[in-house]
Residue frames as qw, qx, qy, qz and C-alpha x, y, z in Angstrom:
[[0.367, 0.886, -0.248, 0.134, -26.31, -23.97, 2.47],
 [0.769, -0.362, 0.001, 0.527, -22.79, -25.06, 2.79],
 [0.227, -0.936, 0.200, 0.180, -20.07, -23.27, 4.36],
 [0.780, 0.409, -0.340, 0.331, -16.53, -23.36, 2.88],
 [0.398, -0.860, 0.320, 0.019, -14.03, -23.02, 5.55],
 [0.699, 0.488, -0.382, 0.356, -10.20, -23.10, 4.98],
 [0.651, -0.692, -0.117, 0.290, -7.78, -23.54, 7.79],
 [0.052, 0.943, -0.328, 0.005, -4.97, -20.82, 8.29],
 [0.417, 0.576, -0.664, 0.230, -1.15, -21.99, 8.08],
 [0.067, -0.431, 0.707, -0.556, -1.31, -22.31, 11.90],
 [0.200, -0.042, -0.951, -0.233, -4.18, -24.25, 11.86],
 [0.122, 0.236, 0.452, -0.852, -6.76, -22.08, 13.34],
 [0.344, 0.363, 0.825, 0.262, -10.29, -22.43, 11.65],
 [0.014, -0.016, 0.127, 0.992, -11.91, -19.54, 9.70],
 [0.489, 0.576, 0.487, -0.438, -15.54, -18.66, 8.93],
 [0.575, 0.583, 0.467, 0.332, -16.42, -18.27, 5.49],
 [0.340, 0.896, 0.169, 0.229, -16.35, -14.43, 5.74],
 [0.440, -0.693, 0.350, 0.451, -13.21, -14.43, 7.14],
 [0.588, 0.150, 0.580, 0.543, -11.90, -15.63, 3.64],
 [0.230, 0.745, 0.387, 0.493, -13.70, -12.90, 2.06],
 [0.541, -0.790, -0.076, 0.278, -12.13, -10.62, 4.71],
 [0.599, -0.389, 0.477, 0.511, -8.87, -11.49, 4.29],
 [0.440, 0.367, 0.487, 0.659, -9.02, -11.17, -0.23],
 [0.081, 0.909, 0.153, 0.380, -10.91, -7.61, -0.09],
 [0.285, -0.919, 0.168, 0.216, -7.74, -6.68, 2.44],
 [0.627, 0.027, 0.498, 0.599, -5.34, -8.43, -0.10],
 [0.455, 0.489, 0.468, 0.579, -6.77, -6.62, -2.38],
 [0.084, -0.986, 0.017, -0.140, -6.39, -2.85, -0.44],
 [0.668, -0.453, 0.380, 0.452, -3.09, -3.97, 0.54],
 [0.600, 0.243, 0.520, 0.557, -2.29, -4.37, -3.25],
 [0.100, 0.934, 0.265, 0.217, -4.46, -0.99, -4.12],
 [0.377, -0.902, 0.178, 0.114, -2.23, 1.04, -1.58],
 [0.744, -0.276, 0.387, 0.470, 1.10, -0.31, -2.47],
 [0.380, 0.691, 0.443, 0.426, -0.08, 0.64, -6.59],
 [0.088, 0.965, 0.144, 0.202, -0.50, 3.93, -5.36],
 [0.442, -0.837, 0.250, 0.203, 2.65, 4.43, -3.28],
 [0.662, 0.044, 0.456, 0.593, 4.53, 3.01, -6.38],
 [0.337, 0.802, 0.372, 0.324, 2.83, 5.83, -8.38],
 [0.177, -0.982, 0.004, -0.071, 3.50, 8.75, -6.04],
 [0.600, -0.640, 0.272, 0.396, 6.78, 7.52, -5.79],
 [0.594, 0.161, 0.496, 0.613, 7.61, 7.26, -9.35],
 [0.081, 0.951, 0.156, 0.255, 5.70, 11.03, -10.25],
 [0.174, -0.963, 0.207, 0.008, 8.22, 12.46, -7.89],
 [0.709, -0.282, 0.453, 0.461, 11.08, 10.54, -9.02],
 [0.519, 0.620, 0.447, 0.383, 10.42, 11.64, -12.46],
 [0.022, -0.998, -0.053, -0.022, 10.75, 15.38, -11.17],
 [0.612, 0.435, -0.278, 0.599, 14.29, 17.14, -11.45],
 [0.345, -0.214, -0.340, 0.848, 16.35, 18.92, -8.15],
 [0.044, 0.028, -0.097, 0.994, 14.97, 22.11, -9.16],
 [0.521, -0.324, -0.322, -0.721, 11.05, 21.19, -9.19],
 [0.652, -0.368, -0.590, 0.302, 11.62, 18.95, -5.90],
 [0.327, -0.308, -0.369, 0.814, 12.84, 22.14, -3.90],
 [0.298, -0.330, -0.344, -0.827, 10.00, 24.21, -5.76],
 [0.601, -0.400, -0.657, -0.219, 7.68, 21.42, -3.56],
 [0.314, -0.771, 0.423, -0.356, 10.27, 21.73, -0.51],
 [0.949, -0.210, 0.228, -0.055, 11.94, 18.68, -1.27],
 [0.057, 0.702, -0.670, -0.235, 15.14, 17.11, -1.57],
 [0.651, 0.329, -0.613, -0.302, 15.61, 14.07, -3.28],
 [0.186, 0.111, -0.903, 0.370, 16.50, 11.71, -0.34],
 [0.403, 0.110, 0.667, -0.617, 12.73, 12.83, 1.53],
 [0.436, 0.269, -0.432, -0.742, 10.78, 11.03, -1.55],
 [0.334, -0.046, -0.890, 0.307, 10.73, 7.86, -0.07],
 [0.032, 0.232, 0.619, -0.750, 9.08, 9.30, 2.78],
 [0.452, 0.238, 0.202, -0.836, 6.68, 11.33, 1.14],
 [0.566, -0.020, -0.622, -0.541, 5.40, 8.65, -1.44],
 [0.463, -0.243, -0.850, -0.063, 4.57, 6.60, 1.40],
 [0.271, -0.502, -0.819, 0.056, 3.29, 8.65, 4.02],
 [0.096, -0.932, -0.346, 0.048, 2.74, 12.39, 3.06],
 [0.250, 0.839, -0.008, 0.483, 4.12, 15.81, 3.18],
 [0.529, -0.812, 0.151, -0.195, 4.20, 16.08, 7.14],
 [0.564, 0.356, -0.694, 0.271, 7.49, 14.81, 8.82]]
């Protein structure tokens, strides 16, 4: 069986399943971003008066779409 192996920018050699590492975290990287684009656009969509229903103000939306309620 052959191995594929790519070298990194820096020239450091990989294993094979590093490569397959590295795309299935590309590709939770990408998943997670998706979702913090959602949660951030759901609560943009909301008005002033259904943000401070939540206990938000419009400036902490940011915050929560990327990392929760807590502060």
């Amino acid at each position: 069986m052959t191995t594929l192996t790519m070298p990194f920018p820096s020239g450091r050699p990989t294993r094979g399943s590093g490569v397959l590492k590295f795309l299935f975290g590309l590709g939770a990287g990408i998943r997670d971003g998706l979702a913090v684009a959602a949660r951030y656009d759901k609560l943009a969509r909301l008005s002033d008066s259904d943000l401070a229903r939540l206990g938000l103000q419009r400036e902490d939306i940011p915050r929560v779409a990327l990392r929760g309620r807590k502060r």
